[in-house]
C-alpha positions as CSV (number, residue, x, y, z in Angstrom):
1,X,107.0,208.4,-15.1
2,X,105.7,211.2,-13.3
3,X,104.6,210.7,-9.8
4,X,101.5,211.7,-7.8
5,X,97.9,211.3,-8.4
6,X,96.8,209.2,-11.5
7,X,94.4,212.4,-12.7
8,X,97.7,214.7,-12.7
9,X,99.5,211.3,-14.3
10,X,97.2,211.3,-17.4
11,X,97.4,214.7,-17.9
12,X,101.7,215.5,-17.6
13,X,101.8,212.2,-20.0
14,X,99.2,213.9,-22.6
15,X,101.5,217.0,-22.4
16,X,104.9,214.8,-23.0
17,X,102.9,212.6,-25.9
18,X,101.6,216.5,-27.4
19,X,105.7,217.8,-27.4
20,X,106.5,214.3,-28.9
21,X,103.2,214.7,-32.0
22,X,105.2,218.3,-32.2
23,X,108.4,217.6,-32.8
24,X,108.1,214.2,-34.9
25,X,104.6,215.8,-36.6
26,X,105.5,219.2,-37.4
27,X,102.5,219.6,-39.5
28,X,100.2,219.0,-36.9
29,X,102.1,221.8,-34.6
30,X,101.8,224.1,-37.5
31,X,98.1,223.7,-37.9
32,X,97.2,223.9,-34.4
33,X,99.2,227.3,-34.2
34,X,101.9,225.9,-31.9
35,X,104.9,228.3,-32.3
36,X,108.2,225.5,-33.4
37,X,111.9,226.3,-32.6
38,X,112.6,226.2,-37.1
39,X,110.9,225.2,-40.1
40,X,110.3,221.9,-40.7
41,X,106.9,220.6,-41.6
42,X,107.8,216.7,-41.9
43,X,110.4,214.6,-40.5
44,X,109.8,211.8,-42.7
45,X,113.3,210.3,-43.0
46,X,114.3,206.3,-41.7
47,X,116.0,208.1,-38.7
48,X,113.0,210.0,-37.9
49,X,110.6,206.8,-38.3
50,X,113.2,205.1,-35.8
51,X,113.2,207.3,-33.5
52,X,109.6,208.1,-33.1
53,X,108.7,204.6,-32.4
54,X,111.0,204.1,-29.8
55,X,109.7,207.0,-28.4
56,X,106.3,205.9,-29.0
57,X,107.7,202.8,-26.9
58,X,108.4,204.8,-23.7
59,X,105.6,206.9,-23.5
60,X,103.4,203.6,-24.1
61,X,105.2,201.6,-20.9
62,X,104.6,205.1,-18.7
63,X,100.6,204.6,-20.1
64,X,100.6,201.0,-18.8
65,X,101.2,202.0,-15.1
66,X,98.5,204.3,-14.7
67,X,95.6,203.6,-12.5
68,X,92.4,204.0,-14.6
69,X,89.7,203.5,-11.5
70,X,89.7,206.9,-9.7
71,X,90.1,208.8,-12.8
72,X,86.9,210.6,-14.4
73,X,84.9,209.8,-17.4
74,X,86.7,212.4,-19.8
75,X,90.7,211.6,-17.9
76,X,89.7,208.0,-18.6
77,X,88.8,208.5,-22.4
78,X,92.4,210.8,-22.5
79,X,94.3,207.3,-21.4
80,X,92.8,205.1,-23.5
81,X,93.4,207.5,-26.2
82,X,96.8,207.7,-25.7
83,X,97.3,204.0,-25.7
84,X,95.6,203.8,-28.7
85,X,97.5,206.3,-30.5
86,X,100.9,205.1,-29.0
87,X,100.6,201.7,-29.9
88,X,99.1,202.3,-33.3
89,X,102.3,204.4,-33.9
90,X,104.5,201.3,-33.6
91,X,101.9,199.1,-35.1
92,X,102.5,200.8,-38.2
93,X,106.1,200.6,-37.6
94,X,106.1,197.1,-37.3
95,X,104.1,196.6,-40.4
96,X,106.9,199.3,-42.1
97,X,103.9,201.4,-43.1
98,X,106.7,204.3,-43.6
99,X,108.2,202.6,-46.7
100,X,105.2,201.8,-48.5
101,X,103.4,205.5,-47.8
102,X,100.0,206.9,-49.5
103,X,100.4,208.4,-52.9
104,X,97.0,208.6,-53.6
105,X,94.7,210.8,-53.1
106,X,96.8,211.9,-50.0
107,X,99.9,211.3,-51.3
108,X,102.8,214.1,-50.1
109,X,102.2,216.5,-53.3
110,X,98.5,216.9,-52.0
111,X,99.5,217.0,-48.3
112,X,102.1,220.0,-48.8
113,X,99.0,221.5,-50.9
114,X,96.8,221.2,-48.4
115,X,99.3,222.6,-45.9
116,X,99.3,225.7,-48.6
117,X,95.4,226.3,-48.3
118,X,95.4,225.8,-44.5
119,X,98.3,228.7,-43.9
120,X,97.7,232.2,-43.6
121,X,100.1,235.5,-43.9
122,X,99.6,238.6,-41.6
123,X,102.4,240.0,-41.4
124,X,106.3,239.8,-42.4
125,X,107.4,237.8,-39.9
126,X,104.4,235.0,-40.9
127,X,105.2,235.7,-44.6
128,X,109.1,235.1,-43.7
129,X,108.3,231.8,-41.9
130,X,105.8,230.4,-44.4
131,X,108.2,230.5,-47.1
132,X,110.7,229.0,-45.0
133,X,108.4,226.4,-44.5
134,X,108.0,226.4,-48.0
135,X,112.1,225.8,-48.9
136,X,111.8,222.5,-46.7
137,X,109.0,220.6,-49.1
138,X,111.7,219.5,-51.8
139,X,113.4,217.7,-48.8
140,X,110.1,216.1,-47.6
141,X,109.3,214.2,-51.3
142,X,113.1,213.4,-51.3
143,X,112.4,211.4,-48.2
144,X,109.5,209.7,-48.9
145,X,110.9,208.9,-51.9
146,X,113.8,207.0,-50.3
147,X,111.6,205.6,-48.1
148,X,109.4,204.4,-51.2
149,X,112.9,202.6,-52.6
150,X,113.8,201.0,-49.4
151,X,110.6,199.4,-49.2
152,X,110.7,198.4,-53.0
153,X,113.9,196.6,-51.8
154,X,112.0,194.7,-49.8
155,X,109.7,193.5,-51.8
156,X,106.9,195.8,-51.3
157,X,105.0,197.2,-54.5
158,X,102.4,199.1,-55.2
159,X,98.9,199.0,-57.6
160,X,99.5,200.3,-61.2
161,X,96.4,202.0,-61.0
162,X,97.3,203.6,-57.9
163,X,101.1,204.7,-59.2
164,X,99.3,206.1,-62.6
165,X,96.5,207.9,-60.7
166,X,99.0,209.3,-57.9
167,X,101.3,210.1,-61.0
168,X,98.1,211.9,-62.3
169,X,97.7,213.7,-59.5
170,X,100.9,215.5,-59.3
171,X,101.0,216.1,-63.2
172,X,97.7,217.9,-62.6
173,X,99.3,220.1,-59.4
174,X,102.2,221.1,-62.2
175,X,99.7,222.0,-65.0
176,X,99.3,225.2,-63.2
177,X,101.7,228.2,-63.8
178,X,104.1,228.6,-60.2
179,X,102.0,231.7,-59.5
180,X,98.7,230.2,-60.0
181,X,99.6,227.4,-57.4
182,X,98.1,226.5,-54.3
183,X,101.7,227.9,-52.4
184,X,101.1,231.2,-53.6
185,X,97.8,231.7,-52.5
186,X,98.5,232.5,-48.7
187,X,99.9,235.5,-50.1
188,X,96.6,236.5,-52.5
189,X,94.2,236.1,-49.6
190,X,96.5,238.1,-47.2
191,X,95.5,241.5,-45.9
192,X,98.7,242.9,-45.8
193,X,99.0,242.1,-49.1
194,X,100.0,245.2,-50.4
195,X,103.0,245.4,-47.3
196,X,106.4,245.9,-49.3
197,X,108.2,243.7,-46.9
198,X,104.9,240.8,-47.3
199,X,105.6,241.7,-51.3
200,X,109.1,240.8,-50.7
201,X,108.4,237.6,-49.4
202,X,105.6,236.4,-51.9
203,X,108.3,236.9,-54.9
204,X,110.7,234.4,-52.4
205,X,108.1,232.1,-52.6
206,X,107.5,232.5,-56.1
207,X,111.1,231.8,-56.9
208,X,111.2,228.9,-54.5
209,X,108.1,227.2,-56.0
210,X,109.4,227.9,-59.4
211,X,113.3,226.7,-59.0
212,X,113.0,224.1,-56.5
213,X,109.6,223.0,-56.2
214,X,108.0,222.7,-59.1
215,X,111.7,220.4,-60.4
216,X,110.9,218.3,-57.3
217,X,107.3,217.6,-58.2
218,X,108.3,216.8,-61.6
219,X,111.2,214.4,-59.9
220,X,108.4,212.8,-57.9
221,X,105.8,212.2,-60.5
222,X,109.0,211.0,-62.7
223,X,109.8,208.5,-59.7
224,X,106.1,207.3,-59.3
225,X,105.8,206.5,-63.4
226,X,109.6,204.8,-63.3
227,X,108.4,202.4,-60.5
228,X,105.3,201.7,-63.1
229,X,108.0,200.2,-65.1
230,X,110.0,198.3,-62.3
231,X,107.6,195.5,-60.8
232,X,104.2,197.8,-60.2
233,X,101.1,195.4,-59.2
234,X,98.3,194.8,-61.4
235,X,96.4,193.0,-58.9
236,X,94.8,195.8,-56.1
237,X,94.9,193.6,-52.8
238,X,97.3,195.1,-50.0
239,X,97.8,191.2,-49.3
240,X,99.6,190.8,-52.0
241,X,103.2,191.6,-50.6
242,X,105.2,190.4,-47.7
243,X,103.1,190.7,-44.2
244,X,100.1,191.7,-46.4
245,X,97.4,190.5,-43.7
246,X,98.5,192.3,-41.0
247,X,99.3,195.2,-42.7
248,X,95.5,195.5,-43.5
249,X,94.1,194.5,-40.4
250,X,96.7,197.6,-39.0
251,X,94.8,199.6,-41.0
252,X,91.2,198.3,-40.3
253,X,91.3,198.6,-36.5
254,X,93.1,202.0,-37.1
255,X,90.0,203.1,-39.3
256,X,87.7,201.8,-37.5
257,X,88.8,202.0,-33.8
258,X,87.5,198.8,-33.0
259,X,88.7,195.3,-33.2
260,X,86.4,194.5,-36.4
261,X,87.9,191.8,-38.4
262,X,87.7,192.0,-42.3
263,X,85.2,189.2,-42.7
264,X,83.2,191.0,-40.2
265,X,83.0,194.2,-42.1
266,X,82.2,192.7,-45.5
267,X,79.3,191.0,-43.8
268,X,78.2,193.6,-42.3
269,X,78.3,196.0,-45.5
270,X,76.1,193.3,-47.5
271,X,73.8,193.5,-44.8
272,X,73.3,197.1,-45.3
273,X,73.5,197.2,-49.1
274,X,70.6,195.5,-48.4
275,X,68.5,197.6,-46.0
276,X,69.2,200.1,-47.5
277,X,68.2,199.3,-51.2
278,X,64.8,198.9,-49.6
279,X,64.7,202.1,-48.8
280,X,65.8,203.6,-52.5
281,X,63.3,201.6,-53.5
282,X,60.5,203.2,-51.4
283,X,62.1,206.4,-52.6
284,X,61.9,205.3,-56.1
285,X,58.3,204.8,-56.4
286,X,57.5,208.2,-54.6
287,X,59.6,209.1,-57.6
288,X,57.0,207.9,-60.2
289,X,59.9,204.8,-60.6
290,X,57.8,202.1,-59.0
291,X,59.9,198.8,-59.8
292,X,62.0,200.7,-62.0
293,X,65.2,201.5,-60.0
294,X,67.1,201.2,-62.8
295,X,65.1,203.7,-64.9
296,X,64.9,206.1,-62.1
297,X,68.7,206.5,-61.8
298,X,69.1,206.3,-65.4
299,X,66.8,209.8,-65.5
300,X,68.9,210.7,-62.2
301,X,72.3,210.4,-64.3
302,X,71.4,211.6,-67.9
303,X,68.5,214.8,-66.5
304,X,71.0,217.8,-67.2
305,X,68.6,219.4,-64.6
306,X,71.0,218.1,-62.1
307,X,73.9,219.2,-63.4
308,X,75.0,223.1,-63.0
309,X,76.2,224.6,-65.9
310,X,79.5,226.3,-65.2
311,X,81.7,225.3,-61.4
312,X,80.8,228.3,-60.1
313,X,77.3,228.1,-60.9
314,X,77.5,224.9,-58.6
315,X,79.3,226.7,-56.2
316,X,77.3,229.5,-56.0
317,X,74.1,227.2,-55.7
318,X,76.0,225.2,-52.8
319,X,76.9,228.4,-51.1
320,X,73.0,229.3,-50.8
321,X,72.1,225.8,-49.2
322,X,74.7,226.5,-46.8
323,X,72.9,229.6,-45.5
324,X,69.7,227.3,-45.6
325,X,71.0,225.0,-43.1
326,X,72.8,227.9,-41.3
327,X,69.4,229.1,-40.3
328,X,68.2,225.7,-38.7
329,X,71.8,224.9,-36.7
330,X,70.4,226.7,-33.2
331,X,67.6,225.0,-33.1
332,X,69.6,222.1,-32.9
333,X,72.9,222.5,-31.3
334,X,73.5,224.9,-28.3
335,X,77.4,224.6,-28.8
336,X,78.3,226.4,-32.2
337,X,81.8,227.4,-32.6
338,X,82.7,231.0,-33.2
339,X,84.5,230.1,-36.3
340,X,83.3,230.2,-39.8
341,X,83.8,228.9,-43.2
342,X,83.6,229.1,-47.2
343,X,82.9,227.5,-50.3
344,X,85.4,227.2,-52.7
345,X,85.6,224.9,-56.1
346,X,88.3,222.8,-56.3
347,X,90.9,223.1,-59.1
348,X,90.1,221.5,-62.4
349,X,93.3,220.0,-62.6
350,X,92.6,217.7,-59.6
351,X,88.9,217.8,-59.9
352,X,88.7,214.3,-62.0
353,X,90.8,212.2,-58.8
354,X,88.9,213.9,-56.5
355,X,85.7,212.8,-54.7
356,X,82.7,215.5,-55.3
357,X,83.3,217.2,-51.6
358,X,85.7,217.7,-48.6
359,X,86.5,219.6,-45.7
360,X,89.5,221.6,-44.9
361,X,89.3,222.4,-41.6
362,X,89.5,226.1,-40.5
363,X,93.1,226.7,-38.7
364,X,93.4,226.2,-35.1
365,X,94.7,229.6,-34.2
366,X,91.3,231.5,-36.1
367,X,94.0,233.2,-39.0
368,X,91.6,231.3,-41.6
369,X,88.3,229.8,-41.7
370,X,87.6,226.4,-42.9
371,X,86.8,225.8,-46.5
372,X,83.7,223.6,-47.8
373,X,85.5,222.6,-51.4
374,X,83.2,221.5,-54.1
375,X,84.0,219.6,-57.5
376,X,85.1,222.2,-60.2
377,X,83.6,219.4,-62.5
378,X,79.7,220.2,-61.9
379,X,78.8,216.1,-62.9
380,X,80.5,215.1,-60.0
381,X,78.3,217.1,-57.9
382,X,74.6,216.6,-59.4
383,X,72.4,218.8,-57.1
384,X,70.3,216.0,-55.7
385,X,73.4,215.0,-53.7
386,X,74.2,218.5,-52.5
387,X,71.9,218.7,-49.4
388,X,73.9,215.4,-48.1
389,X,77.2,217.0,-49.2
390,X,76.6,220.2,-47.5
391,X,75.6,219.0,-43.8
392,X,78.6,215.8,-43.8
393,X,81.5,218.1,-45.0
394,X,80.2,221.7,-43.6
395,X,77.8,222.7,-41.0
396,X,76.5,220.7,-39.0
397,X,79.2,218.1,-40.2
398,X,82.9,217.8,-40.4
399,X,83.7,222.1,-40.4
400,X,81.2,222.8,-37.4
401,X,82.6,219.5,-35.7
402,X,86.2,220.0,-36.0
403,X,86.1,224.1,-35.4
404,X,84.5,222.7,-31.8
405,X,87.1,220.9,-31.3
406,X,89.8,223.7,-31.9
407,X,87.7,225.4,-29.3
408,X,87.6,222.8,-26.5
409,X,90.0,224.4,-24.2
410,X,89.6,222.0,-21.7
411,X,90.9,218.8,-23.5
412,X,94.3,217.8,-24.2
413,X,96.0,219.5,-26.8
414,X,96.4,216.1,-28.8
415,X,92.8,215.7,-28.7
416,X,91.4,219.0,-29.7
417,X,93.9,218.8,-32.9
418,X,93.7,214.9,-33.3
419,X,90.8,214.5,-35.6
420,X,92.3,213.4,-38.6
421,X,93.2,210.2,-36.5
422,X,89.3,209.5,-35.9
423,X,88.1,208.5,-38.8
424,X,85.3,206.3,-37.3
425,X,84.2,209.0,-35.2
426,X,84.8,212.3,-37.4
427,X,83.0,210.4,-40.7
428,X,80.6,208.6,-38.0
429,X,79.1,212.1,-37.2
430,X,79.2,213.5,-40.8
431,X,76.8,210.3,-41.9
432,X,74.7,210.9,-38.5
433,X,74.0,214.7,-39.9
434,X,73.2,213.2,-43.0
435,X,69.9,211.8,-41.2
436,X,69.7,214.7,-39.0
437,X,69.5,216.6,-42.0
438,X,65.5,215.4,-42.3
439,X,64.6,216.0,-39.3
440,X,66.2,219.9,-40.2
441,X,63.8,220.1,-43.3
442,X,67.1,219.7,-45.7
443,X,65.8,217.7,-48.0
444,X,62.5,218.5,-49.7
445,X,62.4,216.4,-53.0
446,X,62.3,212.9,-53.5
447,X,65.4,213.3,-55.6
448,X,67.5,214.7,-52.8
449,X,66.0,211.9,-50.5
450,X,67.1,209.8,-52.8
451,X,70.8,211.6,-52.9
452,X,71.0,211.0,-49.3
453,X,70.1,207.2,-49.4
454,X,72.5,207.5,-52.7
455,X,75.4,208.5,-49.5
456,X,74.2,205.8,-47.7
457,X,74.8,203.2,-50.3
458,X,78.1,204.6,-51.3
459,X,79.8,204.5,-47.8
460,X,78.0,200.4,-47.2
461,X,79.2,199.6,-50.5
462,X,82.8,200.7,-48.9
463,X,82.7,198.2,-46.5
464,X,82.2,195.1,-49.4
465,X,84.0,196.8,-52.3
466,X,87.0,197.8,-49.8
467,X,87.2,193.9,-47.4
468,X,86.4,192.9,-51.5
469,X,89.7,194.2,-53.0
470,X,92.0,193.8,-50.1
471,X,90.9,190.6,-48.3
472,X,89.3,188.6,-50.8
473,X,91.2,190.0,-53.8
474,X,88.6,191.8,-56.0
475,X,89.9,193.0,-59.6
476,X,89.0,196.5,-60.5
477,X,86.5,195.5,-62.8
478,X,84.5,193.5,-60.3
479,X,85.2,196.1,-57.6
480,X,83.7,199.1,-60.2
481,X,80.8,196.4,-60.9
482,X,79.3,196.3,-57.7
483,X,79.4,199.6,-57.2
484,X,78.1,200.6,-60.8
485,X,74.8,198.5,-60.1
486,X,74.1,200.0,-56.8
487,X,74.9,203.9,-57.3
488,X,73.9,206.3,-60.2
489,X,77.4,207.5,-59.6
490,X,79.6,208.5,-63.1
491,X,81.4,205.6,-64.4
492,X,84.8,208.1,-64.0
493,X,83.5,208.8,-60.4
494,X,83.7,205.1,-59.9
495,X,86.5,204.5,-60.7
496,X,88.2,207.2,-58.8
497,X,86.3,205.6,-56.0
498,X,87.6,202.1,-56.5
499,X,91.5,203.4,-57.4
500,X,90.9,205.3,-54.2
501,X,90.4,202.0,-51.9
502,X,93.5,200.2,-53.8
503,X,94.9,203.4,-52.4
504,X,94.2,203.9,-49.0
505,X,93.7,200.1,-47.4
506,X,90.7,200.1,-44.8
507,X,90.4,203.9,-44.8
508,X,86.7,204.0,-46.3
509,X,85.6,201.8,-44.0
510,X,85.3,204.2,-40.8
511,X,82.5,205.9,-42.6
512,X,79.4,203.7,-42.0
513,X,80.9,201.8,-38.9
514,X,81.2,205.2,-37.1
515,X,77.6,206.2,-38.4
516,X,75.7,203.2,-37.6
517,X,77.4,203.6,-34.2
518,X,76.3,207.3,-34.1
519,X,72.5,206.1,-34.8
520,X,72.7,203.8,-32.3
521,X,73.8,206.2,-29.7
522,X,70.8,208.7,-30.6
523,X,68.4,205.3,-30.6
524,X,70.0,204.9,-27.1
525,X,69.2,208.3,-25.9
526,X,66.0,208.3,-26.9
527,X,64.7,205.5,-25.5
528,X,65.8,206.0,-22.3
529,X,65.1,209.7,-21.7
530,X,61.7,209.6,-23.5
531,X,59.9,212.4,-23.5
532,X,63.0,214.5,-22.1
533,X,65.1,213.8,-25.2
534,X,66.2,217.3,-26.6
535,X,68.3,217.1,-29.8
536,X,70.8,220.2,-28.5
537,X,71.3,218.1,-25.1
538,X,72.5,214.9,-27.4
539,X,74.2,216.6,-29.9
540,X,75.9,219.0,-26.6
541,X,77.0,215.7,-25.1
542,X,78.4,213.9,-28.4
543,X,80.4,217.0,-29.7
544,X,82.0,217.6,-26.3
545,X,83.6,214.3,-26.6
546,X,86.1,215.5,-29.5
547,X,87.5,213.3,-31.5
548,X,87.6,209.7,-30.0
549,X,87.3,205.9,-30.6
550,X,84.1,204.4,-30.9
551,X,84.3,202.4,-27.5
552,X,85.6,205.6,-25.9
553,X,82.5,207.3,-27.8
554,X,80.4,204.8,-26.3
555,X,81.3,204.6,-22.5
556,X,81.4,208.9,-22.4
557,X,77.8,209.2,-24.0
558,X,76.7,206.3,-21.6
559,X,78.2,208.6,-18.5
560,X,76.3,211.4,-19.5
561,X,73.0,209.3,-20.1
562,X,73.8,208.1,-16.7
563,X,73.5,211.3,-15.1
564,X,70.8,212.2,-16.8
565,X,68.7,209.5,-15.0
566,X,66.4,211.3,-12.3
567,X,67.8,210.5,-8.9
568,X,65.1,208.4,-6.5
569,X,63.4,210.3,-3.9
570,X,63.7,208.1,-0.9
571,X,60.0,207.3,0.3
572,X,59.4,208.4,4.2
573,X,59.0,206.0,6.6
């Protein structure tokens, strides 16, 4: 434990905790543009999972001796970050949460994907260490893979839907030739493209991804479909398998950051099915649907109107609302990152598992800007729900967010790069731009009104549908029957939806828990500035925050609001 002053305390043990994310998270280093001594990307192995909780374990006992009451506002959040990502490190470790890992829609074939579309090439030396990178991700599925096996030895298994749809996922990936794939493209968007020694390295890759990669996707989707035939689950529930229980309440207070317990969150998501379906009512009749919900979204889901014709047709359509809401963002926001993005469709292949939108966040060095992908299947993406899709994944949502963020020299490196770990908070700010999106003029038909209410629904149907499946032990077919009668969604979009909860255990609940607490916030601010309330002010002090918990959230907003209050001029006597 360093000594000295707690201020310089929090800060050398954000540094140590930021070599540890580095080393045991190489991914993370990679994206942030943190030069690493070789070439791993994952150190997924028992050893490494060991290893990094006990190390987890020291750091947390240094935390626990620090001295929170002379520290600041923003050296305070920092601690209680830190706890809170140290101990939810060996939560997840006591719950072995390594041996029974994602596979869907994150599973490690979309991960190393993603890492694909995040990298860029400039040179040799980048194209030299990208495909070394590249030669390690055979390794990486091996490991998981043993992990996987270790766990199904102890009695952990996993959904059939969930092994068929991350089996799915991977057979799409390997439906495209090895030099249409995602790892090639680093190498197609490079300017020095045309460099004989950059040329050199693509064909590398191109043999790598063709001799070793490609066999080891088909070994994984081969292992995914064999454990469908060795003891896969037919029920959904996470419960259903040894320390079940607290295995998803690991999950729901890491989603959430907050001590919510399951019954509490399925309460609360009835609650605001209701509210809101007053609302899409309302909307409805302004419609000409007066008392004819189900009519209206039966026009919604069968008008081909709202369906583009081709994907890029839909893209191209998105890519002019972005520029729309472009023009609105200064009035707004007086902190706007330097960074960009762009629109791209996402791959047919994977376009059916898929949700209709997401971010990719724009690298943290400023070698690529971040990507706003839309479904390549244009009925996943009806256009009344594209001026909601556009400000929650692009600007002023999750890209304008998280390219701050990169920016915000003055936090701690596992801040600034630690979004991913905020659900609550990052999703919580997406749903607030949502609404902020009216006051910006974003919507102006009752239809689109309408697609952003639809938003609404979708993320507090998460909250029953989710608590539904994994604490109260929902089928699919009741789980895709509550959300069929509340959204005009697709049936196939549905079920992606549903097959995506069985997947990922408490992860869709951060949405609306982090927006509600976003609203109230802003309904804070308002009412005690008044008159002085400026939306750039607000938004100034909310993005500066970064990435955080809820409660941290919370306490730094209600600093700032504190020092907004107009000091007393003492009367004279």
């Amino acid at each position: 434990m360093t000594v000295g002053r707690p201020s310089q305390q929090v800060a050398d043990l954000a540094e140590r905790y930021w070599r540890l994310e580095c080393h045991e998270l190489p991914l993370t280093a990679a994206l942030a543009g943190v030069k690493l001594p070789d070439a791993m990307l994952f150190r997924e192995s028992a050893d490494d999972h060991a290893r990094r909780d006990r190390r987890a374990g020291e750091l947390l006992a240094d935390a626990e001796q620090i001295d929170a009451h002379s520290l600041s506002a923003q050296e305070r959040a920092t601690l209680a970050l830190l706890k809170r990502e140290l101990s939810g490190l060996r939560a997840q470790y006591a719950v072995d949460a390594h041996l029974r890992p994602w596979l869907f829609p994150a599973g490690p074939d979309f991960t190393a994907m993603f890492w694909a579309n995040s990298a860029s090439v400039s040179d040799e030396a980048s194209a030299q260490l990208y495909v070394d990178r590249l030669a390690t991700l055979s390794g990486y599925l091996r490991d998981v893979q043993t992990n996987i096996e270790a766990g199904h030895e102890r009695g952990y298994r996993y959904p059939r839907v969930v092994l068929q749809a991350g089996a799915g996922n991977t057979r799409g990936i390997l439906s495209a030739a090895p030099e249409a794939s995602a790892w090639l493209s680093p190498f197609k968007r490079s300017p020095a493209a045309a460099q004989a020694a950059v040329q050199a390295q693509a064909a590398r890759a191109l043999t790598l991804v063709s001799e070793a990669l490609m066999p080891a996707l088909q070994a994984w989707a081969a292992f995914l479909e064999g454990l469908l035939a060795r003891g896969a689950r037919e029920s959904l529930s996470c419960i259903d398998g040894p320390a079940g229980a607290d295995y998803y309440r690991v999950w729901v207070r890491y989603f959430t950051s907050t001590l919510i317990e399951p019954d509490e969150v399925h309460a609360l998501g009835l609650a605001e099915v209701a509210r809101i379906d007053a609302e899409i009512q309302a909307v409805a009749a302004s419609a000409g649907f007066a008392g004819n919900l189900a009519g209206y979204r039966a026009f919604l889901a069968s008008d081909p109107q709202f369906v583009a014709p081709s994907a890029d047709a839909l893209r191209h359509s998105v890519e002019a609302l972005c520029k729309r809401v472009d023009r609105r963002i200064p009035e707004f926001f007086s902190l706007i990152p330097r960074m960009t993005y762009g629109v791209q469709s996402i791959p047919d292949a994977v376009s059916a598992r898929m949700p209709p939108a997401y971010a990719q966040p724009s690298a943290a060095d400023g070698s690529s800007a971040g990507i706003f992908w839309i479904s390549g299947l244009p009925s996943k993406a009806p256009s009344y729900l594209h001026p909601a899709l556009v400000v929650h994944e692009a600007w002023p949502g999750h890209l304008m967010h998280m390219a701050l963020m990169n920016e915000q020299t003055e936090l701690p490196a596992f801040r600034r790069f630690g979004a991913v770990k905020y659900t609550a908070c990052v999703e919580g700010w997406a749903l607030y731009c949502e609404m902020l999106g009216v006051e910006m003029g974003i919507y102006t038909t009752p239809h689109e009104h309408y697609g952003r209410l639809e938003m609404q629904m979708w993320r507090a149907v998460r909250l029953v549908v989710d608590t539904g499946i994994h604490w109260y032990g929902w089928s699919r077919q009741q789980a895709v029957a509550y959300m069929a009668e509340r959204l005009s969604l697709t049936r196939e979009t549905i079920e992606g939806e549903v097959d995506r909860y069985a997947a990922l255990p408490a992860q869709a609940l951060g949405y609306q828990i982090g927006g509600l607490k976003l609203s109230e916030l802003r309904q804070r601010a308002e009412a005690q500035m008044g008159a002085s309330f400026k939306h750039r002010d607000f938004h100034a002090a909310v993005m500066s925050a970064g990435a955080v918990t809820l409660p941290v959230l919370d306490e730094l907003v209600s600093d700032w609001l504190q020092c907004q209050r107009t000091p007393e001029v003492p009367h004279a006597a």
